[in-house]
C-alpha positions, 0 to 999 in steps of 0.5 A: 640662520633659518627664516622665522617669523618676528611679531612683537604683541602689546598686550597678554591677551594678544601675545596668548592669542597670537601663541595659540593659533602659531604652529611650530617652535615659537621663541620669545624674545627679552634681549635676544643676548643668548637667544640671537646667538643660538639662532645664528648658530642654528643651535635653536630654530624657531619658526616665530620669534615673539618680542616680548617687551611691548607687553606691560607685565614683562616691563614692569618692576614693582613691589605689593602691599607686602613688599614682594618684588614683581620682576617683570620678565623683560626687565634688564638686569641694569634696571634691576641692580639699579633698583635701591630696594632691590640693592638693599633688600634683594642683594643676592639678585643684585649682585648677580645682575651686574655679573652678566656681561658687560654693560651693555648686554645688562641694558638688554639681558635680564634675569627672566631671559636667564632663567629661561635659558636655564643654563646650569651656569646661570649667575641669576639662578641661584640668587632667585633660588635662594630667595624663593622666587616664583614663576609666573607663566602664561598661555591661552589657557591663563596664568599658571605659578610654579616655585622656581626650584620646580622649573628646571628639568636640565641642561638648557631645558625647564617646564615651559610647554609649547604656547608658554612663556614667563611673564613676571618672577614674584619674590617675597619680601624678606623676613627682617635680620635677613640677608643674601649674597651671591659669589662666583668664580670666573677664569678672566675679570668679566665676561665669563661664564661661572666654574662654579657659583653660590648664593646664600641666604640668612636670617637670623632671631635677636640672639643670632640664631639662624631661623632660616637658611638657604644655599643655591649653586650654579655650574656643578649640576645639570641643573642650578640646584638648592643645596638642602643638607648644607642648609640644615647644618644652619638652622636653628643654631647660632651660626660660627665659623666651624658651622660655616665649614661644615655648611661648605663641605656639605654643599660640594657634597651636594654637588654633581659637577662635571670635568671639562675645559673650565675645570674639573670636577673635584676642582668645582667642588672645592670651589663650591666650598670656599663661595658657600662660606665666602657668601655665608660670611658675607651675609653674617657681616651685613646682619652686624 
């Protein structure tokens, strides 16, 4: 590991300060579960490593007047699936919260780490994804908002500019006859990273047609990725199982998967098929 810089700043205004007068890489720092490693191993260099949970907009988790979720960066993902609200209203990223390691790296991981870690593999990713969620970031030059399907531009890499980092993620509070779930495949029980994940969100009018659909998946692409076709095969119709099947097929159609030690490729698409239904039908089954 190379020496870095440690500073831990206690507010925005000190944090976007110290950011502007630093030169070199800077990495922030949540729960350092990836970050860490990736220093150690000299996979990543940094020249400042800035601890990010002493600023109070990273550790907050609230929700407005219009019952959007304010996601504080620095959140664990314990705290986040703990959350009743969230559990009930934002299953998706519940669920996938408390598959990220084992307990104790939920007390320290959280989804803003995972998002900027921006592994394709990510459980979070797609939950969010699915839920619309929205970056917000910030610089000496303010704050800025990006959709979070803008922000990954490929394998460990996003929009993040040099003197930026993530303070918050925004998800709107779901329309009512809403529900969301997420699903992965792993090769062991815990602790593994995803073959293949997807997350689907529903909501569906009185009569039970679909007025909104949309399916996230991780692992299959160089990026985590919004399976669009797949989602318009819901939409406006009352969702069946022959439906479902054709969602599922159209969503690994979307996939771009590759072959390694995990699996291969048409191997990952198959399993897209099956968690895009399994995740569907689950959300059907809340809505009952």
């Amino acid at each position: 590991m190379n020496s870095f810089t440690y500073e831990s700043p206690k507010s925005l205004q000190e944090a976007t300060s110290l950011l502007s007068k630093q030169s070199g890489v800077i990495r922030p720092l949540v729960g350092g579960s990836d970050l860490i490693d990736q220093l150690r191993t000299n996979r990543k260099q940094a020249d400042l490593v800035m601890d990010i949970k002493s600023i109070p907009e990273t550790t907050s988790m609230e929700f407005d007047a219009n019952g959007a979720l304010h996601l504080g960066s620095a959140v664990s993902c314990a705290d986040t699936y703990a959350n009743p609200k969230v559990r009930s209203q934002f299953t998706a990223i519940a669920e996938s919260c408390e598959l990220i390691g084992s307990i104790q790296i939920q007390n320290r991981a959280s989804a803003g780490g995972n998002v900027c870690n921006s592994s394709p593999s990510a459980d979070t990713i797609p939950a969010l994804l699915v839920h619309d969620a929205i970056a917000v970031i910030a610089s000496a030059k303010g704050l800025r908002e990006i959709a979070l399907n803008e922000f990954f531009t490929g394998p460990g890499k996003n929009v993040l500019e040099t003197g930026e980092f993530l303070v918050k993620l925004v998800i709107p509070n779901p329309s009512d006859n809403s529900a969301s779930h997420y699903l992965r495949f792993i090769p062991r029980e815990e602790m593994d990273i995803a073959v293949a994940g997807a997350a689907s969100f529903v909501t569906v009018d009185s009569s039970g047609t679909c007025l909104q659909a949309r399916i996230a998946l991780a692992a299959v692409a160089p990026t985590p990725i919004r399976a669009y076709e797949a989602e318009k095969v819901l939409t406006g119709k009352i969702i069946t199982e022959d439906l479902i099947d054709e969602a599922g097929v159209t969503a690994a159609a979307s996939a771009k998967p590759i072959s390694d030690v995990r699996g291969s490729a048409d191997y990952r698409k198959q399993l897209v098929k099956v968690l895009t239904k399994r995740t569907l039908q689950k959300c059907l089954r809340t809505l009952k």
